[in-house]
C-alpha positions, 0 to 999 in steps of 0.5 A: 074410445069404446071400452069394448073391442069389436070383432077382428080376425084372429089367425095368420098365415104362418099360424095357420101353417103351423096348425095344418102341419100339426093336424097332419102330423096327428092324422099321422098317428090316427092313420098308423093306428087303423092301418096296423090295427087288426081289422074284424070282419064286417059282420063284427063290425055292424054288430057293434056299431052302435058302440063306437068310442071315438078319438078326435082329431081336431081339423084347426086347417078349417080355421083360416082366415076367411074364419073370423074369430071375435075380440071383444073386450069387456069390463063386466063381471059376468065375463068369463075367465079364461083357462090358459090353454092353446087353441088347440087344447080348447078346440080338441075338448069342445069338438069332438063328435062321438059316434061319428065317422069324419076325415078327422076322427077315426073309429075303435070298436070295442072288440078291438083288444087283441095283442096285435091291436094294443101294439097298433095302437101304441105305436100309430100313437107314438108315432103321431104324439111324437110329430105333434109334440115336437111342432107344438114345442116349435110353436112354442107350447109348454111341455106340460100344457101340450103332454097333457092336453093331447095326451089326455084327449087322444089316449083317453079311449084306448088307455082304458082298455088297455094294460097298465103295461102297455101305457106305460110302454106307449109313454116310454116310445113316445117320450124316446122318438121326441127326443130322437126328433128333437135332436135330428131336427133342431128345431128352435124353441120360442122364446115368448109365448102366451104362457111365459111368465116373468117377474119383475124382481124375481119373486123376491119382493124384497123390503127396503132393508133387503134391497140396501144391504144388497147393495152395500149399504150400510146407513143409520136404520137401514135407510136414513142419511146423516150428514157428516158431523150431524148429531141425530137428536138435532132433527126434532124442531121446526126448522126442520119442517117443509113448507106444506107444498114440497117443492121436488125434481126428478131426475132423469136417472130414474126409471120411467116406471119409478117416476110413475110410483113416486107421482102415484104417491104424490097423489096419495098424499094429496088425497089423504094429508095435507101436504101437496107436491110441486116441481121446484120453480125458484125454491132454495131447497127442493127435494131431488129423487134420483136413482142410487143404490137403494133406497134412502133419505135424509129425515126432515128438511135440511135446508141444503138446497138440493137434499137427495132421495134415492129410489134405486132399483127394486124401490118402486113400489108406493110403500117404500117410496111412501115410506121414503118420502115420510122419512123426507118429512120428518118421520123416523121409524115407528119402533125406534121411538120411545115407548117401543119396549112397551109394545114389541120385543127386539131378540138382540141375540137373532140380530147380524152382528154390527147391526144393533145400532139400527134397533136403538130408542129416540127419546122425546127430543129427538122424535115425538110420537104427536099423541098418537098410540103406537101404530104396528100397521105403520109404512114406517115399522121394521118388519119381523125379520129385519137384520136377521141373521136368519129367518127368525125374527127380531122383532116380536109383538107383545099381541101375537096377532100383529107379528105378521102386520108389521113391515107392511109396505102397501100404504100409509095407515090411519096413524100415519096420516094423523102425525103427518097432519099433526106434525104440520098442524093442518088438516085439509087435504087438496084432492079430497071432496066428500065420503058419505055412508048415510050413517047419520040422519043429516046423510052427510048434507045432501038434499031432495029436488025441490017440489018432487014428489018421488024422494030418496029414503034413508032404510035399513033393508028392503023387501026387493034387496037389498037386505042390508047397507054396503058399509057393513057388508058381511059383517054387521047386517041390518045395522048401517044405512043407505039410500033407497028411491022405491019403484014399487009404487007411483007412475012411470017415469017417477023421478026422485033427485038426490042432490049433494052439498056444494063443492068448489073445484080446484081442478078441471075433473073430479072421479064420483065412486059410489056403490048401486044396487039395483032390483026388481025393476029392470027398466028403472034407470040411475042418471049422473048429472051436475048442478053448476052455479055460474054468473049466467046461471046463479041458480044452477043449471043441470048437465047430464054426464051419465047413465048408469046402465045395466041389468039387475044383479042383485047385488052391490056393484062398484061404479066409477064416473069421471066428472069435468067440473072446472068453473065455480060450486056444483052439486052432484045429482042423482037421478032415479027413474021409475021405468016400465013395468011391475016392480018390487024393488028400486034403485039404492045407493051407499059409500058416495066418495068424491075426489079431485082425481082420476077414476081408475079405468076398469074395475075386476069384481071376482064373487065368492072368493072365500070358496075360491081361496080355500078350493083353488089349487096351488099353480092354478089361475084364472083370467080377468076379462079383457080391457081397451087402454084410452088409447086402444091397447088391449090387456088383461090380467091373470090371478093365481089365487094360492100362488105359484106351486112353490109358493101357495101361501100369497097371490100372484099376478101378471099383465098380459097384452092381448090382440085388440081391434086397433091392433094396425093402428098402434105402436108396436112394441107397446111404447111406455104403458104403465099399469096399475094393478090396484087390490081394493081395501073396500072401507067405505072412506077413500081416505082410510083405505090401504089399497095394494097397488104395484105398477109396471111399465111397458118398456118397448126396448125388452127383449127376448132372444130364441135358440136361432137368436131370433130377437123378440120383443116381450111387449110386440103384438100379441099376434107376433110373441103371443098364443092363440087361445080360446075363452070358454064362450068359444070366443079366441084371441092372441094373448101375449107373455105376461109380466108382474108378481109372483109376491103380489099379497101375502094371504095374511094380509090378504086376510086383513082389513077389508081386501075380502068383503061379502065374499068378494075382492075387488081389482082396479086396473089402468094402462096410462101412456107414461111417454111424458115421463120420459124428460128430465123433470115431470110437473106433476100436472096431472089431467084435469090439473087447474091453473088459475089466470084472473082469478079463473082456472083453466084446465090444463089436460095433459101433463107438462114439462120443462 
């Protein structure tokens, strides 16, 4: 399905009433203003002719639906951002004609500043500010996006002439006859609009200690079961490992989105440790994730058979089912070991009383810190404020500098993942293929195409850009390296091969990540292709997979390209081509990661985010472009860079479905759509990011009830619970309610590793159908998952159930 929508018709007959009620309700107001205005005579009237200010009454009844209005989604970075606005706030700025006598638009000369022309002018505005606020709040507007923008445009010419009194005097007439119509006319107020905006966990973003003690639970450490009887420095020893394939059911008591995160993390693992997760078969002891009051787990493997684990309500987010999972492993908390005194200092007298036991020490015997250095970043950590009986912390770092690190529930860190692996003395993990940065000679293996002139060279810098290397971006210039093939020079249609080592397929698909900066040569061109070494073709034959198109930009940029390698070893390859023309520049390529997983399906790039974030107001937002689902949904996201206006020290973030061209052709409500709404640690190694990634799923049941107890449907068509809204190409589409995190990142963490890079953030998004999360128990086979029959895998595409 193409990731761009094509062009759809985007006005209803009932809005189309609404907008023709609204604009007669304005030409109301213009009309009262002229009549009862005191008129000059004719002469005055020419002399000033050429003077004229105007006030537009935009003509939206022109808009029906023999008007078709674009819906294109797009995925490039050059898309504009959307104001939130409605159609008429955006149509009222962009067509207004100055100077013009028109049905829509009445004139004010200049001369007009008597008494009895300001008293005209106020209550032909009052009148008609009164009618169209009360329609724009049947329609659903906010007060403050409606007051403002009609408000603003229409008073903008008179104001400025007239007494300060006299404004006031307008506002006080107009703001009494809307409640005055309000009240006679009890009209319902819509419950969902374009503009409503619903969070999750009501901006709470409660940690997993918040989420247990408010569900009356009071365990060792917050979160860890003890069995009845158990002494705790019995966990340490091998009988309490897992095989390195943990064998797991999912209950059907957890929420859909819950199952998504926790099959998320298994991913997670796979991709960074060396432990893998499996549905349980005929294993005696199996982990079984339900869904409890909040979050907990046993420590280490019990050999009980059925061992629980609970994400309840709240836990899912992939930090704490990381963390929870890791507890199941065998990990206790990190300041609970033994060397902690040495690193952080617990304030006794700040703890809740009856809560101390939670901050005690685990000597070597019972927890071993595996040789690796106290790690305050650890999914494992307290944060700061755990078991407060305030706001003030209980824990304080020795290094003042990670007191706002601790606690973070985004990811495992680095040293997380190195005790796992040294705790189950293995290395390999089962999705990982290669990262390479071309920081050393041998760049990482790969090799030229045999007898081709054109060759891929390993640089610094060049004179057509780029000016340095990806991998250092913004930190270390001229010190890395990357990848660079000339156009500079040569014939057209020069081509140079860049071929990786042999990789051996363990499952059907594979995601190839890699930054390009392409410069000069507009007509050069990148091509993907697979060298796969059969039986039939023991020297490998060539399959093209993609072009990589697109302008020059002049800068690094992110491409994701799905691959479906199923059969023996390949090689990936990396074809330049020299195009027409004249050229200073060539194509280059840096931060190559390959691994057995899916691609995310959209990428964000947002340029200059350092300007942003220091000049963006709290309560302001931006939009992303908009996206096309693999099948068919239209969706886009909005940003509010500095916060919610209560909250402008974190980044808040929200899901919107839009109106899309397969609009006739979908389920509505949207059925069980998960989203994933991933913040980009930019480090050059896949395995060593910690990406910030909340999911939501679109639960079709939820629901939203009016004042005249009309039910709507918070996931229905755009068209039905959205608003109309327009871009600032003049482009108009139906955005629906919005739903996500007023809490998404603190700035602090924000601040950390490599969320900012070069001046710029980027966003990884998907929306995945998760209806076969619906049964009972899940095999975590996940698109592009191998089974092996003879000795050959086959490729099994879908996920599978019991």
């Amino acid at each position: 399905m193409a990731a761009e929508a094509d062009t759809a018709s985007e006005t209803g007959t009932t809005s189309s009433l609404w907008q023709r009620i609204d604009v007669a309700a304005r030409y109301t107001g213009g009309a009262l203003l002229k009549a009862m205005s005191w008129q000059p005579s004719k002469a005055s009237q020419k002399d000033t002719a050429s003077q004229t200010d105007t006030i537009s009454i935009v003509d939206t009844a022109s808009m029906t639906d023999s008007s078709p209005m674009t819906d294109k989604a797009t995925m490039t970075d050059s898309s504009p951002m959307t104001d939130k606005t409605s159609m008429t706030d955006k149509a009222s700025q962009t067509s207004t004609t100055t100077g013009s006598q028109t049905d829509c638009a009445c004139q004010i000369d200049k001369h007009y500043t008597t008494k009895a022309y300001q008293q005209g002018a106020s209550m032909g505005l009052t009148v008609g500010l009164a009618v169209g606020l009360t329609l724009g709040l049947y329609r659903g507007l906010s007060w403050e996006d409606y007051v403002w923008s009609v408000y603003e445009l229409e008073t903008f010419s008179i104001t400025r002439r007239m007494a300060q009194s006299e404004v006031l005097m307008m506002s006080f007439h107009t703001l009494l006859i809307l409640c005055i119509c309000t009240t006679a006319l009890r009209l319902p107020t819509s419950s969902l609009t374009g503009n409503t905006e619903i969070d999750v966990d009501d901006g709470k973003k409660q940690d997993i200690f918040d989420i247990n003690e408010e569900a009356g639970l009071h365990l060792v450490e917050g979160d860890v079961l003890i069995q009845e009887g158990e002494v705790r420095n019995t966990i340490r020893g091998e009988k309490y490992r897992w095989p390195t394939t943990v064998p797991y059911i999912l209950d059907s008591s957890l929420e859909i989105n819950a199952k998504g995160v926790i099959l998320k993390a298994f991913e997670q693992f796979r991709l960074k440790t060396c432990i893998d997760f499996k549905p349980r078969c005929r294993e005696p002891n199996y982990i079984f994730v339900f869904k409890d009051s909040g979050c907990y787990s046993y420590v280490g493997n019990h050999r009980v058979g059925k061992q629980k684990l609970s994400i309840g309500e709240n836990c899912d987010s992939l930090g704490i089912v990381e963390h929870e999972l890791l507890h199941a492993l065998g990990f206790w908390h990190e300041q609970s070991r033994s060397d902690r005194d040495d690193y952080v200092t617990i304030v006794w007298n700040q703890i809740k009383a009856g809560e101390e036991h939670n901050f005690i020490l685990h000597n070597e015997t019972v927890s071993s810190p595996l040789g690796v250095p106290y790690d305050y970043g650890s999914v494992m950590h307290y944060g700061k404020t755990d078991f407060s009986k305030s706001s003030e912390p209980t824990i304080v770092t020795k290094i003042p500098e990670f007191l706002n690190v601790i606690g973070q529930r985004m990811e495992f860190s680095d040293s997380d993942l190195l005790k796992l692996n040294r705790l189950y003395n293995c290395t390999t993990a089962s999705t990982f293929l290669d990262s390479c940065h071309f920081e050393e000679p041998n760049i990482c293996g790969m090799i030229q195409g045999a007898g081709i002139k054109a060759k891929w060279i390993r640089v610094q810098r060049v004179e057509g850009g780029p000016q340095t290397d990806y991998t250092y971006l913004g930190r270390c210039q001229g010190l890395g390296f990357f990848m660079h093939f000339s156009t500079a020079g040569g014939t057209q249609y020069d081509k140079a091969y860049l071929e990786s080592r042999l990789f051996y397929p363990k499952r059907c698909s594979q995601c190839l990540q890699f930054y390009y900066y392409k410069s000069e040569g507009a007509k050069d061109q990148l091509n993907i292709w697979v060298r796969e070494y059969t039986a039939e073709n023991p020297k490998g034959a060539l399959r093209f997979i993609q072009k990589i198109s697109g302008e020059v930009q002049g800068s690094w940029e992110l491409y994701h390209v799905m691959l479906d390698v199923s059969e023996y070893k390949f090689r990936v390859v990396f074809q330049g081509v020299k195009g027409t023309g004249v050229s200073k520049g060539g194509l280059s390529l840096d931060d190559i990661n390959l691994s057995e997983t899916q691609c995310p399906q959209h990428t964000w790039h947002i340029r200059n985010f350092t300007s942003l974030l220091a000049k963006t107001p709290a309560g302001s937002e931006i939009y992303s472009p908009r996206f096309l689902s693999p099948d068919g949904y239209s969706f886009q996201f909005n940003l509010y860079i500095n916060g919610k206006r209560d909250s402008p020290d974190r980044m808040a973030i929200y899901l919107h479905l839009t109106s899309g061209p397969y609009d006739d052709k979908l389920k509505w409500p949207c059925p069980w759509r998960q989203a994933s709404m991933e913040l980009m640690d930019q480090n050059p190694d896949i395995q060593h990011r910690m990406n910030n990634i909340m999911m939501i799923t679109t639960d079709p049941s939820k629901n939203s009830t009016d004042s005249k107890g009309k039910v709507e449907y918070y996931w229905d068509n755009p068209r039905k619970v959205g608003s109309l809204v327009t871009d600032t190409d003049g482009k108009s589409y139906y955005r629906g309610p919005g739903y996500g995190y007023s809490n998404y990142i603190t700035h602090d963490r924000l601040k950390s590793r490599s969320f900012i890079k070069g001046d710029d953030v980027i966003f990884l998004f998907s929306l995945e159908d998760a209806t076969g999360l619906l049964e009972s128990q899940t095999k975590n086979f996940w698109r592009g998952r191998a089974k092996e029959t003879d000795g050959k895998p086959k490729c099994q595409f879908k996920r599978t159930v019991d």
